[in-house]
Every structure is written in structure tokens, then in C-alpha cells.
C-alpha positions in Angstrom: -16.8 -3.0 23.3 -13.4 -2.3 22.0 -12.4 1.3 20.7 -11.4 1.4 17.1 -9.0 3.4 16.0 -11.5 6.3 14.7 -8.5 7.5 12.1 -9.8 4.7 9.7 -12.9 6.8 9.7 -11.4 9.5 7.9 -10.2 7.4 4.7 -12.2 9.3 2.1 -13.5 5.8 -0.1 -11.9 2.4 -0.4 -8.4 2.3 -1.6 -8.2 3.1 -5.3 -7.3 -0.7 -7.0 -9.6 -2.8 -4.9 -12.9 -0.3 -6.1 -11.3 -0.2 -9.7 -11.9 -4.1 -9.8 -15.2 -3.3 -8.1 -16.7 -1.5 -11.3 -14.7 -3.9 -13.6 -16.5 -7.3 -11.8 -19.9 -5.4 -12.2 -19.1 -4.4 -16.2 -17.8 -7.9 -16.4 -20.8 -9.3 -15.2 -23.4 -7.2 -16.8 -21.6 -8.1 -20.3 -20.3 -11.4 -20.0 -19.6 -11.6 -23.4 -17.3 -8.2 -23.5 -13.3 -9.0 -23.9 -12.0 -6.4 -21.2 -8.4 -5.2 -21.3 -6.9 -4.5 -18.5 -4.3 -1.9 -18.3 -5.4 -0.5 -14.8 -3.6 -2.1 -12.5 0.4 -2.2 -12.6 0.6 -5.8 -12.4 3.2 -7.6 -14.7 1.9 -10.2 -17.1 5.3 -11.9 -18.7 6.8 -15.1 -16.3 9.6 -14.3 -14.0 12.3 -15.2 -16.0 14.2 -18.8 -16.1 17.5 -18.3 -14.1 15.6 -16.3 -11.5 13.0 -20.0 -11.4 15.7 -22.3 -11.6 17.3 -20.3 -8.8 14.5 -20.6 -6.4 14.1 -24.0 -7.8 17.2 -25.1 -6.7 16.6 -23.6 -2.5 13.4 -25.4 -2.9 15.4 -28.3 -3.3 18.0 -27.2 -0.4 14.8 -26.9 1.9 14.4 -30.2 1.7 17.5 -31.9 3.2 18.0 -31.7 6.7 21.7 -30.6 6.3 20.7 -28.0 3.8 17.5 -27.0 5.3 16.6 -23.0 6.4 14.2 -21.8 8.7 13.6 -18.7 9.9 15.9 -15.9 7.8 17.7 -13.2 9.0 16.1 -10.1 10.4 17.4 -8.1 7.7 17.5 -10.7 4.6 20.4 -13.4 4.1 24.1 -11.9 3.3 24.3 -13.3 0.1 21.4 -11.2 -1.6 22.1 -7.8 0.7 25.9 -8.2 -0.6 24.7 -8.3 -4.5 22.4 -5.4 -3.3 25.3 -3.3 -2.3 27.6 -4.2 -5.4 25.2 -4.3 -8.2 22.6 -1.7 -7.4 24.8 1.1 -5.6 28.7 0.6 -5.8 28.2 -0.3 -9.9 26.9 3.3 -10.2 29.4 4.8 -7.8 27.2 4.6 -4.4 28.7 3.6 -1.3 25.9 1.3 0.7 26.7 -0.9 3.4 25.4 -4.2 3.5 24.0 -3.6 7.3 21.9 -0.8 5.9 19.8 -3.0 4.0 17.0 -4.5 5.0 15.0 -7.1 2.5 11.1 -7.2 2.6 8.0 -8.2 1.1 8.2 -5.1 -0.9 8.1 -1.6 -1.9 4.3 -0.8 -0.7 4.6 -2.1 2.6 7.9 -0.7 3.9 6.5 2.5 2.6 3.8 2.4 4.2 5.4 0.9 7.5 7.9 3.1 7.2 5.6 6.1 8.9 5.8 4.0 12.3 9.1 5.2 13.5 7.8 9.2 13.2 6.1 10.9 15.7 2.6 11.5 15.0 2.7 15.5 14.8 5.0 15.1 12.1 4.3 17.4 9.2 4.2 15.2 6.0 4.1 16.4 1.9 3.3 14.6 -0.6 3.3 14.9 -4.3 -0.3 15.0 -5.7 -1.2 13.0 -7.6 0.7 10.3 -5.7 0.7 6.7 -4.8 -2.2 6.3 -2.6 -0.2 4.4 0.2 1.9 7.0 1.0 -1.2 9.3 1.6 -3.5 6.4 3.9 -0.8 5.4 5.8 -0.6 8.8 7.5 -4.7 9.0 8.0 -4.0 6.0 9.3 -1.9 7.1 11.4 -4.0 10.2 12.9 -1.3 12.7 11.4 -4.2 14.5 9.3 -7.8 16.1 9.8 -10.4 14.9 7.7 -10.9 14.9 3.9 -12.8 18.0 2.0 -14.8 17.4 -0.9 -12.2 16.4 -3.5 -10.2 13.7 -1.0 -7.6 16.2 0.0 -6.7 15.8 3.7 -6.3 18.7 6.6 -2.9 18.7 7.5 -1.3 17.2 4.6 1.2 19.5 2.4 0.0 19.0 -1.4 2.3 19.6 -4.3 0.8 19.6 -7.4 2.2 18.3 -10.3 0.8 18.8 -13.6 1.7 19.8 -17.0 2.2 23.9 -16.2 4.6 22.6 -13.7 6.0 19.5 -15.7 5.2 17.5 -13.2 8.4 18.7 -10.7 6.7 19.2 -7.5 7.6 22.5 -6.2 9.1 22.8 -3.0 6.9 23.7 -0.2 7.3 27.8 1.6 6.8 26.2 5.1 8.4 23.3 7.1 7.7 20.3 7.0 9.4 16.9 8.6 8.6 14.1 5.8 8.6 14.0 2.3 7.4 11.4 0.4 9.0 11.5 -3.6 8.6 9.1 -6.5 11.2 8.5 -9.2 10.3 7.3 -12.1 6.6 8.5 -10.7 3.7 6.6 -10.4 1.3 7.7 -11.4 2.8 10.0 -13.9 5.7 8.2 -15.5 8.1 10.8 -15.0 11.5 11.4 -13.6 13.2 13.8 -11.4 16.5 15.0 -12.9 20.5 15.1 -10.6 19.5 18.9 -10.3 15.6 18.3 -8.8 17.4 15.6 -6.1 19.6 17.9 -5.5 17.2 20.9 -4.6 15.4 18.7 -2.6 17.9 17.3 -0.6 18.7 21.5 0.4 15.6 21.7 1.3 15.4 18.3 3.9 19.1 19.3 4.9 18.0 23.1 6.0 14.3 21.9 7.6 16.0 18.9 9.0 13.7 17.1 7.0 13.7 13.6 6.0 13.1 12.0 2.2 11.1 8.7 1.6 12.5 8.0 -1.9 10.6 5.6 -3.9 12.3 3.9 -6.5 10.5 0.9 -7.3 10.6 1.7 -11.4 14.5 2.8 -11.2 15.2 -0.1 -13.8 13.2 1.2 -16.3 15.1 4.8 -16.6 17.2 4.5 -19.8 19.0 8.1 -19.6 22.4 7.4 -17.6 22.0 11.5 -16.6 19.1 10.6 -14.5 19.9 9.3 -11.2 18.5 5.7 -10.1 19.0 6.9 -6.9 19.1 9.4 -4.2 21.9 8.5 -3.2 23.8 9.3 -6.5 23.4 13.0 -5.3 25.4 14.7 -2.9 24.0 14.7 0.5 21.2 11.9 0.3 22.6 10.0 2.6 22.1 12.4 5.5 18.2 13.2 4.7 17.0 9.9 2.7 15.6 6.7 3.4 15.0 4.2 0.0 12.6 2.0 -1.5 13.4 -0.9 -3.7 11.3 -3.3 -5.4 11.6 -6.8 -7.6 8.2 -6.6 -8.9 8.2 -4.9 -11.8 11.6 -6.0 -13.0 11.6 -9.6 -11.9 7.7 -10.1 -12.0 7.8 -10.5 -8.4 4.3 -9.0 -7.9 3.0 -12.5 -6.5 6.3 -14.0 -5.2 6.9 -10.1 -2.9 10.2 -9.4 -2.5 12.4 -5.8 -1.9 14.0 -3.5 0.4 14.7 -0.7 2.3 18.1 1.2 2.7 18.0 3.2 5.9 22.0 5.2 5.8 23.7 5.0 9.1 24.2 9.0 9.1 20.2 9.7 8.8 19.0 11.1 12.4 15.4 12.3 14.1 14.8 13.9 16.8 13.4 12.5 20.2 10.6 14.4 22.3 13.5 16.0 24.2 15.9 17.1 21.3 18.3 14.7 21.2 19.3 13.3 18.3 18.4 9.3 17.1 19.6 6.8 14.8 16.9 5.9 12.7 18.4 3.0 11.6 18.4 1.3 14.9 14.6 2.6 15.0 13.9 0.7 11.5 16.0 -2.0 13.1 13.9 -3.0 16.0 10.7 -2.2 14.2 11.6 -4.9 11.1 13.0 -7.5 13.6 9.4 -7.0 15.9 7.0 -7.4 13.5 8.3 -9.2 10.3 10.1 -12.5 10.3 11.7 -12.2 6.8 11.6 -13.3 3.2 11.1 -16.7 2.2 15.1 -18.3 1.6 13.8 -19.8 -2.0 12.6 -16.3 -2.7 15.8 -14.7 -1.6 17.9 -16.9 -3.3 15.6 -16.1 -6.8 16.2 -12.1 -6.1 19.8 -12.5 -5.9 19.6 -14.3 -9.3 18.4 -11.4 -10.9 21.9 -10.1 -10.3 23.6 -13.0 -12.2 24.5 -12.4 -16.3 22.1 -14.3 -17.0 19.6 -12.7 -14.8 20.4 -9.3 -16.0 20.2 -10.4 -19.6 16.6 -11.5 -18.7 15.5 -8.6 -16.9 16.9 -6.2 -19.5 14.6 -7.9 -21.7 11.3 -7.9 -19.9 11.6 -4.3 -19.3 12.6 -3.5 -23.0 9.5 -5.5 -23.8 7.2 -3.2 -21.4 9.0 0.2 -23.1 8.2 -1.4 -26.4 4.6 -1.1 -25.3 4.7 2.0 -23.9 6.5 3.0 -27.0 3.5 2.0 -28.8 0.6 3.7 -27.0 2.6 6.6 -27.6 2.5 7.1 -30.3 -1.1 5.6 -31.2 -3.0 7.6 -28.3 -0.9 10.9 -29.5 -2.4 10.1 -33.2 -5.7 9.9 -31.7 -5.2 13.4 -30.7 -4.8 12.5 -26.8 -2.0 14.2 -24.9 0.4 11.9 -23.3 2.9 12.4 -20.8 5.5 9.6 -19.3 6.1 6.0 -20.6 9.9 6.8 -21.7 11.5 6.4 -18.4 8.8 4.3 -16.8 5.7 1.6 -17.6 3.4 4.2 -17.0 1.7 6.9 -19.5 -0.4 9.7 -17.8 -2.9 10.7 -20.4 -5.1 14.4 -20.3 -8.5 13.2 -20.3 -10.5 14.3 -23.5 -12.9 17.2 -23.4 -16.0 16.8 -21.6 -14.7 13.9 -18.9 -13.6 14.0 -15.8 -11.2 11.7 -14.4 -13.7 8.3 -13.4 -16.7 9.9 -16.0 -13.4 9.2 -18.5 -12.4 5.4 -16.7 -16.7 4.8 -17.1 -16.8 5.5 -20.8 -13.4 3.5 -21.9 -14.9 0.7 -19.7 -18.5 0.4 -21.1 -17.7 2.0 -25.0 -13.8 0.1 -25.4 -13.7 -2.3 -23.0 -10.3 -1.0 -21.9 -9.8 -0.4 -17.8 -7.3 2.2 -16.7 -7.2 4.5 -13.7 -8.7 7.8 -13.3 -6.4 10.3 -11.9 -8.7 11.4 -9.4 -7.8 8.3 -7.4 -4.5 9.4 -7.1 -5.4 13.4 -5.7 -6.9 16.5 -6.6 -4.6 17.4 -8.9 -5.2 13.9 -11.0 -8.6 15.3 -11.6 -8.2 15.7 -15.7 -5.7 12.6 -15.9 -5.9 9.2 -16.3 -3.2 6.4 -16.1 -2.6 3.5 -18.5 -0.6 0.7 -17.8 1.7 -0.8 -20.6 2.0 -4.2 -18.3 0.4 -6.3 -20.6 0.6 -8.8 -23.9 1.4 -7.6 -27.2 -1.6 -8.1 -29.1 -3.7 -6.9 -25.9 -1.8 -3.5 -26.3 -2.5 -3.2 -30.1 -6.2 -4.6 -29.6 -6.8 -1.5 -26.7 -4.9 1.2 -28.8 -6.9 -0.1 -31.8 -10.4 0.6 -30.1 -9.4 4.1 -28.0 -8.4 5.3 -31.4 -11.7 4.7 -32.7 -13.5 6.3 -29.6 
């Protein structure tokens, strides 16, 4: 009989979404007749807009000639999207990039996750808390922690809190460690890290020799041109970070999967024996072994995003998801709720009312409103008294959900 790999074992309960849509099937089921809103999940709900289609629309065609045809991409994505990358993302806001230091995916979750592989496993790792919950299971997976105590924390995993006594700035840990995992805008919380919190943080990786997994999947969404979009925007980055880039929430790639990965050429580890590495040619060989690229059509619809066109589309989708969060706002702060995020970010991090904890609170929306979000529990201990609403999601769905938690 084959040996599993017993770290699975330790994974405290199913990942959070997946048992979210658990209890949301059962309701749904039980009450057929209930009209559930769903503001859970971060998935998009407006189309991916026209010149990005037609785009994609137009390699579809290309596909189909022999002279025209593509098969398998590049390792690292085609030239003509990494080169829009570089200008448009990074050397528009004064970032030098290199085209060869990008590397297209099927998105922001999985290379984060992946991204673990090329670290030894007796690497220390810290994590914000709460925090995206891949960034946390990848390393169980990995056998780089103990086992979970009662409330889901992990042995061997540096925690920092962030909550409202600390305005949700994680504080920098008093002991080594040799990965950091940080968010910006934050999910769950919906809010940012300032030039001067990069800044401390890159200190930090710089005197630990340290490295920084920067997430910034929701960097299109900051609307302050004082907060960085990226790490590399602050002096230093490029020696201790590795970024995250996604087209989902901006594009409304969720079910088309498309981002990347920027992986500096300056950005070393350390082998068993002390010498120093290239991590780049480490990401490298791991992305060439074991994914065979994005899909041309769907390349050639990301690079559209950086057309005027596509710009002019995208500005608008995410003013229309700020309009929303706009909205619950201000209608959950009339209620009397206090609400954190949804100004730089899709994302609005409420303080559960008195007398609910975290899921008691995602229970009672569920089965009194009819409105799904996500208890902050499933994000870490320190979510316990939070809950996170989406404002991914129609108009008149967003009034309708405000409407009925302000009569709770």
C-alpha cells in the first residue's frame, strides 16, 4: 500500500470556500424557495470586457489556420504580453522589470502556493493572520509546520495579528524568520500597506536575509497614487521580493485563469552548504517542469487589457465594484456595524455584532438575511470577531443584501 504524505493529515478542516458552499448547498436546499446573495466568495460577476473578447476572439481565429496556428507557449508566457507587462505595470510607475523576469501563469493562487517548492522545508515562514488560506496550507502541505491547536493555528508558523488595535499593519516579528508572506490591498481585510510599511519590511528581509512573497492580486483597485502598487516601487524590493500578479479581478479572468510571477534576477537563497543561489533559475526550471503555459487566445486577451481601450474597460469594472463597496459602507456603518477596508480594495472586513462569533455570525446572515459572507475565523485566529463581505456582485443584489442586514 502506498505511503501518503501524512502532512495532509494536519490540515485543520476543508479549505475555507469549498465548506462555505457546503453550508450554502444545505441552506439552499432546506429552503428552496429563499433568494440567497452571495457575497462570500471573491468571484467577479460583470463579463470580461469587449476588447479583451474580441482579442481572444481574434487568436481563436489565428488557431485555426495552419500558417497562423500555436501550440505549445513559451515556458515563461509569449513576448508580446511579458513586454506590455514590463511597460505598463512597472516602467509606467517608474519600476525597472525585465521582461525575462516574468513568468505568466494560470494565476495568483497557484504560483503562491507553488511558489513554497523552491524553499527548503526547515524554512521558517510568517504569515499575516488573518490571511489568505493558501499561503497558510501550502506550507502544512509541505511538512514545514506541527500540527494545529484548538483554534487552527499551526506549530511552527510565525502569526502576526492584524486587527483594529494594530490597524491591521502586521508587526514585524522579534525572531528570524526566512519567508514572509504579505498582502497588498489585503484579503481578507481590504487594507493597504503604505511606501513606509514596505519599506520597514524590506529592512527587515534585507538584515534576516529573508525573502518577501508579495501578493498583489487587488493592486488595480488602490486609488491613492501614495500607496505603492508594488514592492518594487520601494527601495530595495528587488533584492528580498518575489511578486504576484493576477487578471481576475480586473479583467474577470476568474474562469478564463491567467497572471504572473516576477522573480528579480538579484533575489538569492541559500544552498545546504552556504552558497548562494539564483532563485530565478530555481523558479525557472520549476515552471518549465511542471506547467506548460497559458492558453495563446488567453494570452493574447491579457495583453488586451493593456490597450486604451482595454484600460478604459477595466477602469470601469473596478469603479463599478468601489461603487459597491462605496455603498455597503456606508449602509452597514448606519446599521451601527463597524467597517474596515472597501476604499482601496473589493473587500470590507466587518466586526461581528455582539454576541456572535465569527461562523455563529455567517449562520445567522445565512438562515435570518439570506446573505453569505465569510467568517473571519476561516482566515486565522485573529479573524475570530470579523467577517468579510464581498462587493463582487450586481447592483440591485448589493442594495437588496444591505437592505435586509440593516433590518437584522
Amino acid at each position: 500500500m502506498a505511503h501518503i504524505n501524512d502532512h495532509y493529515l494536519k490540515l485543520a478542516a476543508g479549505y475555507l470556500f469549498p465548506e462555505i458552499g457546503r453550508r450554502v448547498n444545505a441552506f439552499a436546499a432546506a429552503n428552496p424557495d429563499a433568494d440567497v446573495i452571495r457575497l462570500g466568495i471573491g468571484d467577479v460577476v460583470k463579463g470580461i470586457p469587449r476588447p479583451i473578447v474580441e482579442a481572444m476572439k481574434e487568436a481563436m481565429e489565428e488557431m485555426a489556420h495552419d500558417e497562423s496556428f500555436q501550440g505549445y507557449p513559451p515556458d515563461q508566457g509569449q513576448d508580446f504580453l511579458r513586454e506590455a507587462i514590463a511597460e505598463h505595470d512597472f516602467a509606467s510607475r517608474g519600476v525597472k522589470v525585465d521582461v525575462d523576469e516574468i513568468f505568466v501563469s494560470d494565476g495568483a493562487k497557484c504560483d503562491s502556493g507553488n511558489i513554497q517548492e523552491i524553499f527548503a522545508d526547515d524554512c521558517v515562514v510568517a504569515l499575516t493572520d488573518p490571511v489568505y488560506p493558501v499561503y497558510c496550507d501550502s506550507n502544512v502541505m509541505a511538512g514545514r509546520t506541527g500540527p494545529a491547536d484548538s483554534d487552527g493555528s499551526y506549530d511552527g508558523l510565525v502569526y502576526m495579528p492584524c486587527t483594529a488595535e494594530n490597524n491591521f499593519v502586521p508587526a514585524i516579528p522579534d525572531q528570524h524568520v526566512d519567508i514572509i508572506y504579505l498582502c497588498s490591498p489585503n484579503n481578507p481585510t481590504g487594507t493597504v500597506m503604505t511606501r513606509d510599511d514596505m519599506a520597514a519590511w524590506i529592512a527587515y528581509a534585507k538584515k534576516e536575509q529573508a525573502v518577501i512573497l508579495f501578493d498583489a492580486a487587488y493592486e488595480g483597485y488602490i486609488n491613492d497614487d501614495a500607496i505603492p502598487h508594488s514592492i518594487y516601487e520601494v527601495e530595495g524590493g528587488r533584492e528580498v521580493a518575489i511578486e504576484f500578479r493576477s487578471y481576475s479581478k480586473n479583467a474577470g479572468f476568474t474562469g478564463i485563469r491567467c497572471g504572473y510571477t516576477v522573480v528579480p534576477r538579484e533575489l538569492v537563497g541559500r544552498s545546504g552548504a552556504g552558497e548562494e543561489v539564483d532563485l530565478h533559475r530555481l523558479w525557472a526550471r520549476r515552471h518549465a517542469t511542471k506547467f506548460n503555459g497559458v492558453a495563446y487566445p488567453v494570452q493574447r486577451g491579457a495583453a488586451a487589457v493593456y490597450s486604451p481601450a482595454g484600460k478604459q474597460a477595466i477602469a470601469e469594472t473596478i469603479g463599478f465594484y468601489m461603487e459597491n463597496a462605496a455603498i455597503m459602507r456606508e449602509k452597514l456603518a448606519a446599521a451601527g456595524i463597524a467597517v474596515h477596508g472597501g476604499e482601496h480594495a473589493p473587500y470590507l472586513w466587518l466586526a461581528t455584532p455582539a454576541g456572535h462569533d465569527s461562523w455563529g455570525f455567517f449562520d445567522h446572515l445565512l438562515q435570518t438575511a439570506h446573505v453569505v459572507g465569510t467568517p473571519g475565523a476561516g482566515f486565522g485566529a485573529a479573524g475570530e470577531g470579523y467577517f468579510r463581505l464581498s462587493a463582487f456582485n450586481h447592483r440591485d443584489k448589493i442594495d437588496e443584501a444591505m437592505e435586509r442586514i440593516g433590518k437584522l
